[in-house]
N, CA and C atoms as a LAMMPS dump frame, in Angstrom:
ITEM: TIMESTEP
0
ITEM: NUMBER OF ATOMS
417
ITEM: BOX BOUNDS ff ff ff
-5.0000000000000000e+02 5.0000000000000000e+02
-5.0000000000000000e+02 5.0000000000000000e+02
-5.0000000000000000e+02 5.0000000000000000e+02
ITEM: ATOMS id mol type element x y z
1 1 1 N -124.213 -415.91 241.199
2 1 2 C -125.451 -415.574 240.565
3 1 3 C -125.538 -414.044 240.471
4 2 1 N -125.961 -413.764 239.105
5 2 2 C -126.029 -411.645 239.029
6 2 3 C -127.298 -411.129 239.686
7 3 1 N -127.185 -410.201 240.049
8 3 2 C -128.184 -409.741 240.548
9 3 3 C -129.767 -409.553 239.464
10 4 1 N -129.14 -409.614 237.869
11 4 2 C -130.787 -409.865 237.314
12 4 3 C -130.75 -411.202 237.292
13 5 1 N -129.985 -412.246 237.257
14 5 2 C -130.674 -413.831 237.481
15 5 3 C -131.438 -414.121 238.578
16 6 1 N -130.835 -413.179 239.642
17 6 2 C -132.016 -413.432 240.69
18 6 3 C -133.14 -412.652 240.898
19 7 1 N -133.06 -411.303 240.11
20 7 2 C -134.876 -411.076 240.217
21 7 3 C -135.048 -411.733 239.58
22 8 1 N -134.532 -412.092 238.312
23 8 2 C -135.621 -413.155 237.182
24 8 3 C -135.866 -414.494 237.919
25 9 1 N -135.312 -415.2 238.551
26 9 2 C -135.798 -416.079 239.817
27 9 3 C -136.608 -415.539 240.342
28 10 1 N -136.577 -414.431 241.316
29 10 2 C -138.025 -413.974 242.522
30 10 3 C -139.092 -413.665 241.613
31 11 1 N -138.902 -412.967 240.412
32 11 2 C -140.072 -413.097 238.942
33 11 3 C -140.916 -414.484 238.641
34 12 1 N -139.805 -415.515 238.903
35 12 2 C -140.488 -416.541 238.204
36 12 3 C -141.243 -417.233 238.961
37 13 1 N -140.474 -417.493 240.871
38 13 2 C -141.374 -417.491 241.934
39 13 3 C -142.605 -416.799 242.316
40 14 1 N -142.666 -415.762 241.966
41 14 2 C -144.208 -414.791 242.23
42 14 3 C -145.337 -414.784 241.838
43 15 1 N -144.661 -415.545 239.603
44 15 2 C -145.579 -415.944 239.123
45 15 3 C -146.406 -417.198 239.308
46 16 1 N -145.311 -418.327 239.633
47 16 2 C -145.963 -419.451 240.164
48 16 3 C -146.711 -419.51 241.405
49 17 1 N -146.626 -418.893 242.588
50 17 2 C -147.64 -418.356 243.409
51 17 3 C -148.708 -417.825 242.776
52 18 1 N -148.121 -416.497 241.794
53 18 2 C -149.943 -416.368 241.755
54 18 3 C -150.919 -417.507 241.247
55 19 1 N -150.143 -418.056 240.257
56 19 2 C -150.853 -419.373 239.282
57 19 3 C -151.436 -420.601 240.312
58 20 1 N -150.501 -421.005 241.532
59 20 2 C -150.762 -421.809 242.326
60 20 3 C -152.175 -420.984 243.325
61 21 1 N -151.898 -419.693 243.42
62 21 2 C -153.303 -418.947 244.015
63 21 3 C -154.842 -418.651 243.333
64 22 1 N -154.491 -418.792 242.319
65 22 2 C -155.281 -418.692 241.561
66 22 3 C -156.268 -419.727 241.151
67 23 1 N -155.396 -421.147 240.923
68 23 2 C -155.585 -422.21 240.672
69 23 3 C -156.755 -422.784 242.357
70 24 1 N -155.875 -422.331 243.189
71 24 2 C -156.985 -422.534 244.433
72 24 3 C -158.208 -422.15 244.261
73 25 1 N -158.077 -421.081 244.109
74 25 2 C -159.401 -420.012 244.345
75 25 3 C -160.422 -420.4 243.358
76 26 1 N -159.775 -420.84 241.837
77 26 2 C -160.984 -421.199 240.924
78 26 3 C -161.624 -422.67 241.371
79 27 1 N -160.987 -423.537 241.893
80 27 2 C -161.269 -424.895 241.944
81 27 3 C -161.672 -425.2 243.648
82 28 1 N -161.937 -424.075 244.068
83 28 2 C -162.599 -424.024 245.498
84 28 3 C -164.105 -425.163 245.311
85 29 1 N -164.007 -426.17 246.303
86 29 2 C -165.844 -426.479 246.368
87 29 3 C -166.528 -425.576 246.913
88 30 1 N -167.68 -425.579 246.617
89 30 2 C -168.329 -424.534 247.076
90 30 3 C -169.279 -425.46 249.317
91 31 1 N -169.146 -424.445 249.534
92 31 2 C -169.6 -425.274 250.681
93 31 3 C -170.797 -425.785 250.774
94 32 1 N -171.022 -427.168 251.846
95 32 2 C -171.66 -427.659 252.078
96 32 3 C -173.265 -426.69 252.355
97 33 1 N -174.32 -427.396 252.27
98 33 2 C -175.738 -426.46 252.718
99 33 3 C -176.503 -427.405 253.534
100 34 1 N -177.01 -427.218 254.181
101 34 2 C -178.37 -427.666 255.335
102 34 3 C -179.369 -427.076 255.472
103 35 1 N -180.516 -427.615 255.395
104 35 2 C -181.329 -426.83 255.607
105 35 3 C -181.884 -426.736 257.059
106 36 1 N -182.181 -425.374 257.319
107 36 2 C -182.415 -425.129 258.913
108 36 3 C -183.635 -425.618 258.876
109 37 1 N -183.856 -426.546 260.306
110 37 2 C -184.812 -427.117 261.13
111 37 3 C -185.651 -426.23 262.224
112 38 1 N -185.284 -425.182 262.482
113 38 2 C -185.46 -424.401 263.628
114 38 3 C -186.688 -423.619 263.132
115 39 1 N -188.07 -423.733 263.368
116 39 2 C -188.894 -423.095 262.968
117 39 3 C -188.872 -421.593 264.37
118 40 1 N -189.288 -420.2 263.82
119 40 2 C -189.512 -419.68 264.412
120 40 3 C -190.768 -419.408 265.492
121 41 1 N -190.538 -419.36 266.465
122 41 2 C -192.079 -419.366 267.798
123 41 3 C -191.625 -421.162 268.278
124 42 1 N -190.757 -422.009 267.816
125 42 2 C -190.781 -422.631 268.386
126 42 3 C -189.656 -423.182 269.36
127 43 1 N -190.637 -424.374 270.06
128 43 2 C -189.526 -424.604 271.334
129 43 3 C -188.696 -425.778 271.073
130 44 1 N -187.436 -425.764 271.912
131 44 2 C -186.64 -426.893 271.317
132 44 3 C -187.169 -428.178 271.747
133 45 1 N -187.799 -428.699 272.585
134 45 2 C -188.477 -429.82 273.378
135 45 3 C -189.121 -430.162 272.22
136 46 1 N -190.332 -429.572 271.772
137 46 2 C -191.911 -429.748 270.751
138 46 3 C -190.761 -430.573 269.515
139 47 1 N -189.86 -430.576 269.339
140 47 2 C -189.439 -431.316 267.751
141 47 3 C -188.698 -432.197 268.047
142 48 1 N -189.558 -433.325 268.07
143 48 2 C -188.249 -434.507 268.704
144 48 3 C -187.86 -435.535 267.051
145 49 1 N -187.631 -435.027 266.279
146 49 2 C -187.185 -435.133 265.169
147 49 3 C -185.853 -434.669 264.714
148 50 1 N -185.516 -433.711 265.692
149 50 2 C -184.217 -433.464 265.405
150 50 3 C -182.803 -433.992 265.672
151 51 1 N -181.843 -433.442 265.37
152 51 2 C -180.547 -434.132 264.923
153 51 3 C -180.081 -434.815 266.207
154 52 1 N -180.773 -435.173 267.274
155 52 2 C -180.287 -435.868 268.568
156 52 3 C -180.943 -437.709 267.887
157 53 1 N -181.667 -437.879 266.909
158 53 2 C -182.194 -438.99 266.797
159 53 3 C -183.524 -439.053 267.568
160 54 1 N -184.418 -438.009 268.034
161 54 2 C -185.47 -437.996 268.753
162 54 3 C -185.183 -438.367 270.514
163 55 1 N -184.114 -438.246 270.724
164 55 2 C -183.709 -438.732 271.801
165 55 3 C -183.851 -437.974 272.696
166 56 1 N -184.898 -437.878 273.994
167 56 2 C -185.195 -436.898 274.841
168 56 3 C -183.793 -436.776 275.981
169 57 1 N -183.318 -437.872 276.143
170 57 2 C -182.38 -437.677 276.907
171 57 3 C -180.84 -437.006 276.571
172 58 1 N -180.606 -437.404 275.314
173 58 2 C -179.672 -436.517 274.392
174 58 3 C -180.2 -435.067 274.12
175 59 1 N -180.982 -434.667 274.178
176 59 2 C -181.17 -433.242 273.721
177 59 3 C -181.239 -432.794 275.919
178 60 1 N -181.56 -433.504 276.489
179 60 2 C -181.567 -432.828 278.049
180 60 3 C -179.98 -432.669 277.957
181 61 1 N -179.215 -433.148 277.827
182 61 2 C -178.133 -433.643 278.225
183 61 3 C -176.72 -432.244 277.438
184 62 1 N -177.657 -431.711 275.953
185 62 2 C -176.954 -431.304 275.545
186 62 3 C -177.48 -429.62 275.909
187 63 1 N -178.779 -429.619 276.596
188 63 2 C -179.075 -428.466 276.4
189 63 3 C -178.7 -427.956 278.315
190 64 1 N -178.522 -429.521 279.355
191 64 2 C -177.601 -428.932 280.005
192 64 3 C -175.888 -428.532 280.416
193 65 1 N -175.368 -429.168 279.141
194 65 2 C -174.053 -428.588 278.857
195 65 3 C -173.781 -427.358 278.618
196 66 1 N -174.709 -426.913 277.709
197 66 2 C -175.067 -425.543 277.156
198 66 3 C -174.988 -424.359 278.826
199 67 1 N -175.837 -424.9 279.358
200 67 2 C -176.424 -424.258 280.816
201 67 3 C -175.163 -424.185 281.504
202 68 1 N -174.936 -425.029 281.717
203 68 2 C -173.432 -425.27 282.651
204 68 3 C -172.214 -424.601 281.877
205 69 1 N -172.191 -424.393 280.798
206 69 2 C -171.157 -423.484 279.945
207 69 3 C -170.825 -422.284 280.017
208 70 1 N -172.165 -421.69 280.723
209 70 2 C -172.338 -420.382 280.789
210 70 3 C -171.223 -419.656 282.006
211 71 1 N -171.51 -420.417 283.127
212 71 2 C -170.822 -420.487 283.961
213 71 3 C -168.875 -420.114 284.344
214 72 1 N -168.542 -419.326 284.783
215 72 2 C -167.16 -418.844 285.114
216 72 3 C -166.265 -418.794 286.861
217 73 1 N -165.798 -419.772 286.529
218 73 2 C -165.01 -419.625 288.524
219 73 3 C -164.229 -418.465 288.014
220 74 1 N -164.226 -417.635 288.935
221 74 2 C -163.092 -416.119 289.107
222 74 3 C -162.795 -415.997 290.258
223 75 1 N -163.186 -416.729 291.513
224 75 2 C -162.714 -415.995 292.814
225 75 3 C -163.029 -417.728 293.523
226 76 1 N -162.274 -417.719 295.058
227 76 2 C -161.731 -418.334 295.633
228 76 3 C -161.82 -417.889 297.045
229 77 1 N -162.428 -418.258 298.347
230 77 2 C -162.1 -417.855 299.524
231 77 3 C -162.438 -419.148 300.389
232 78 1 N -161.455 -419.472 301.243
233 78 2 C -161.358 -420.377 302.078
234 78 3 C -160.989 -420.051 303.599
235 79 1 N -162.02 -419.397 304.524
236 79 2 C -161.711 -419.143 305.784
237 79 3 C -162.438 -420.324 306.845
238 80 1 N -161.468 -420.427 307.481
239 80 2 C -162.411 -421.309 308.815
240 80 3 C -162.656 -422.63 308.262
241 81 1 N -162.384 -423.265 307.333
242 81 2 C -163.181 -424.529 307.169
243 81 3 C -164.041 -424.391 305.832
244 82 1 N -164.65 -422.745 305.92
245 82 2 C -165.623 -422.409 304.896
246 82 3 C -165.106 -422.338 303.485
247 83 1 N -165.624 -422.828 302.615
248 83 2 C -165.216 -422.529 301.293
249 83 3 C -166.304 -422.121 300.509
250 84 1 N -166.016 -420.766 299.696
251 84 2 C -166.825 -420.551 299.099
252 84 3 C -166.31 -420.119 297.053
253 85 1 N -166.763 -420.291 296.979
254 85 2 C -166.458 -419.816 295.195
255 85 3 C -167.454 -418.538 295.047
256 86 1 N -166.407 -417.858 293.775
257 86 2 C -167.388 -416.41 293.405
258 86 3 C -167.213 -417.19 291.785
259 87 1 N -168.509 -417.433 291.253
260 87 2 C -169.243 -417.322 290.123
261 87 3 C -169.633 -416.417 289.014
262 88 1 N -169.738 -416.761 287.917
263 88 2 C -169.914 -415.531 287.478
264 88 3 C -170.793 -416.248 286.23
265 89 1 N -171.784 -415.367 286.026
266 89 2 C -172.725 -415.744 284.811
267 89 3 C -173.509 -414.716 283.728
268 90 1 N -172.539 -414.297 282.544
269 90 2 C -173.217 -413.116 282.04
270 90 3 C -172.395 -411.953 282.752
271 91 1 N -173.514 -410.746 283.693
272 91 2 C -173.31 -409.521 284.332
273 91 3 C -173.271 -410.329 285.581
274 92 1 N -174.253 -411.678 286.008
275 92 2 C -174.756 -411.941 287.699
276 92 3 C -173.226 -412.738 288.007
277 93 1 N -173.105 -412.306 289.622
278 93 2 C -172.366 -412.805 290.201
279 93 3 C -172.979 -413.901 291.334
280 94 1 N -172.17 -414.954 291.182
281 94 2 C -172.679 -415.554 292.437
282 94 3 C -171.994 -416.12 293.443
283 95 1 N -171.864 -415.799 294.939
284 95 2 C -171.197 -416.348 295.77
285 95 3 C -171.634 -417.868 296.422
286 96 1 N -171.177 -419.132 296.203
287 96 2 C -171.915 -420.109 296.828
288 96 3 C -170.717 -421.122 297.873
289 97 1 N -171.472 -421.838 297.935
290 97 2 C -170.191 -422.95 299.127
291 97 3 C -171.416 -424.515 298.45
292 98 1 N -170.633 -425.561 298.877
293 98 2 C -170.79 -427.16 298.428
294 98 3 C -172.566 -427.292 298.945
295 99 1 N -173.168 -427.729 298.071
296 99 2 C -174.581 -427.417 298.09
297 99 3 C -175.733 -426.639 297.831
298 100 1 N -174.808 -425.537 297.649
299 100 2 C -175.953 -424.794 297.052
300 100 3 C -176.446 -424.733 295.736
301 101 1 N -178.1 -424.053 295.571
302 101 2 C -178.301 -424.404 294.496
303 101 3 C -178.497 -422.803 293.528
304 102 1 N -178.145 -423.028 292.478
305 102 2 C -178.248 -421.761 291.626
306 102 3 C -178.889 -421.409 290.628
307 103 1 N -179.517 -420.772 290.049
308 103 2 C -180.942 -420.699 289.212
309 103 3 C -181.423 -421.486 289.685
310 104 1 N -181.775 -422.797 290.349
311 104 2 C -183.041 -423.557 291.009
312 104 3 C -182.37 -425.311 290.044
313 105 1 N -181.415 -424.919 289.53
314 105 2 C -181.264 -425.612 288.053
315 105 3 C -180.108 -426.834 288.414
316 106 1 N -179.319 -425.46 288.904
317 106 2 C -177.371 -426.013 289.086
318 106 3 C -177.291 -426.356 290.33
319 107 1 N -176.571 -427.606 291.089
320 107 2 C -175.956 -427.628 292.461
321 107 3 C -174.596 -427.49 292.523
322 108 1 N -174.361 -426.832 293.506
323 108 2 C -172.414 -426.948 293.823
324 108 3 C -171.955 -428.276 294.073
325 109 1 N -171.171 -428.997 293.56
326 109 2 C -171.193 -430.235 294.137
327 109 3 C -169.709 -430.405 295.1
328 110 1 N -168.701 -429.813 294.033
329 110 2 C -167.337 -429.094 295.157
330 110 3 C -166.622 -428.233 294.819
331 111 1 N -165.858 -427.892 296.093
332 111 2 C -164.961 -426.804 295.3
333 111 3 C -163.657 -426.591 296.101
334 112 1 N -162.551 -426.541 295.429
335 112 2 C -160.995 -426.218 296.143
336 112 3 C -160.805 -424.431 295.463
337 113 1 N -159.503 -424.722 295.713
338 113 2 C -158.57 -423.543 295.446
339 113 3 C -158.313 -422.919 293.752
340 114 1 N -158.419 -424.32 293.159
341 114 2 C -158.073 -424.135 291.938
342 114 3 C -159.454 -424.603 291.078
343 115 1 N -160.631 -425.093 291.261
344 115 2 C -161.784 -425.511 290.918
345 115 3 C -163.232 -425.605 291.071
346 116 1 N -164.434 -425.212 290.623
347 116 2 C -165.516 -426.005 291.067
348 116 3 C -166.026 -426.861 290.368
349 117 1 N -167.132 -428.104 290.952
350 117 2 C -167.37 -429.072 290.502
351 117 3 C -168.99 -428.29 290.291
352 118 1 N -169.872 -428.267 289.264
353 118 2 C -170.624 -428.178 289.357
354 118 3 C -171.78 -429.272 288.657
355 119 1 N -173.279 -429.3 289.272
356 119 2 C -174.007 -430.553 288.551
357 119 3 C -175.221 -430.239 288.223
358 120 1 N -175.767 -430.558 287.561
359 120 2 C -177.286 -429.938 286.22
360 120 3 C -177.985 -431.124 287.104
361 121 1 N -178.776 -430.384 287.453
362 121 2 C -180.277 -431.172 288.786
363 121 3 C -180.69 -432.42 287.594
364 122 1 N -181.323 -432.139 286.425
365 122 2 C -181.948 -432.502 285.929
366 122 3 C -181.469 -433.989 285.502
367 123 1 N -180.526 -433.571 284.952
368 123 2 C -179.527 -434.69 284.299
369 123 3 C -178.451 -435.309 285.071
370 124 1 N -178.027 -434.511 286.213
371 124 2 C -176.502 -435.279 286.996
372 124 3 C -175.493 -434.993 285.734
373 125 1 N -175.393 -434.488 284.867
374 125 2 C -174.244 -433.986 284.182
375 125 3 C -173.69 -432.978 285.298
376 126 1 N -172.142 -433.318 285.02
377 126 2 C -171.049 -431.875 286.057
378 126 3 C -170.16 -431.752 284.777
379 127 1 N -169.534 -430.604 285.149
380 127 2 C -168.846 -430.005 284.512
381 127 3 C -168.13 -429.635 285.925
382 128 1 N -166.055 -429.481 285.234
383 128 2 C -165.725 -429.296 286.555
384 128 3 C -165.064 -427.265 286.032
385 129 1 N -164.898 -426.706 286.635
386 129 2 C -164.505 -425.389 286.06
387 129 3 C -163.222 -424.754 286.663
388 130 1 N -162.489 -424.311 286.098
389 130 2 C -160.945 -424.195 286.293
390 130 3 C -161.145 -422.861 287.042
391 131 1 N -159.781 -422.408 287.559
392 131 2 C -160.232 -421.048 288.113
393 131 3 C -159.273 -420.202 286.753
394 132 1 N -160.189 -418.965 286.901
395 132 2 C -159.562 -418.5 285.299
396 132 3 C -159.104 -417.009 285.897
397 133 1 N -158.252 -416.119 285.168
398 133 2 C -157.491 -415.118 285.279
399 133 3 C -157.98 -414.023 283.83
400 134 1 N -158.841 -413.222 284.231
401 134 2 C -159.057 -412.383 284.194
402 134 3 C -158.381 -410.901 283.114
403 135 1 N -157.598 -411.162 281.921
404 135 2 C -156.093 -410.535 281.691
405 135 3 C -156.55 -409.198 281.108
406 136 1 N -158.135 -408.868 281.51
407 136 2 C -158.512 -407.722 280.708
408 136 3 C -158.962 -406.859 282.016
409 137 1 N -158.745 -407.609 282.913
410 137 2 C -158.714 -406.783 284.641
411 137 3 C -158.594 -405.016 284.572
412 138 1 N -159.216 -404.591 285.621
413 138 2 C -158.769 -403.22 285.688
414 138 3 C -157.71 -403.166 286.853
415 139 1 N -157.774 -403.972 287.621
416 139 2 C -157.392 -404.079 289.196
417 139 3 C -156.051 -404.63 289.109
């Protein structure tokens, strides 16, 4: 093959890309729309009309997943018997051991080396939380 048969090949490839790019871009759907439910000043409880099916226990359930999400295991200490986990939420840190309770909200339910178990008072939803590594560390 000469070297102009094959630009006129990579020519003829470039054009069919653009045509195949092009062809995308005009025949795009346009996206889906919803209209927002979320009135402003209000609370999420007051609208039990919304997308849970009015379901008080589905919206507890999802708004303590949310709660429990927030949540980060970073630290680990096990002396004597004692085990404690270092927490982390936002800027607050929190040091706890199996039972305690945190915002008034969360209980510890357990915790090893590599995990805590934690549980939403309200609901008995847990979430269990990995211990995580840090890779933007200064230390």
């Amino acid at each position: 093959m000469t070297k102009r048969a094959k630009s006129r090949l990579l020519g003829a490839l470039v054009l069919v890309w653009l045509i195949v790019i092009v062809v995308r871009v005009v025949h795009e759907p346009e996206p889906q729309r919803a209209p927002l439910k979320f009135r402003s000043g209000e609370t999420a409880a007051a609208d039990s009309t919304r997308s849970d099916g009015g379901v008080p226990g589905l919206l507890a359930a999802q708004q303590a997943r949310q709660w429990l999400g927030q949540y980060r295991f970073f630290g680990y200490l096990g002396q004597g018997g004692d085990q404690r986990a270092f927490l982390s939420k936002g800027n607050d840190i929190f040091i706890v051991r199996v039972g305690d309770s945190i915002e008034g909200r969360i209980t510890v339910a357990a915790i090893d080396a590599s995990s805590v178990r934690l549980r939403e008072t309200s609901t008995s939803l847990e979430t269990t939380l990995s211990l995580t590594k840090d890779s933007g560390s200064a230390f």
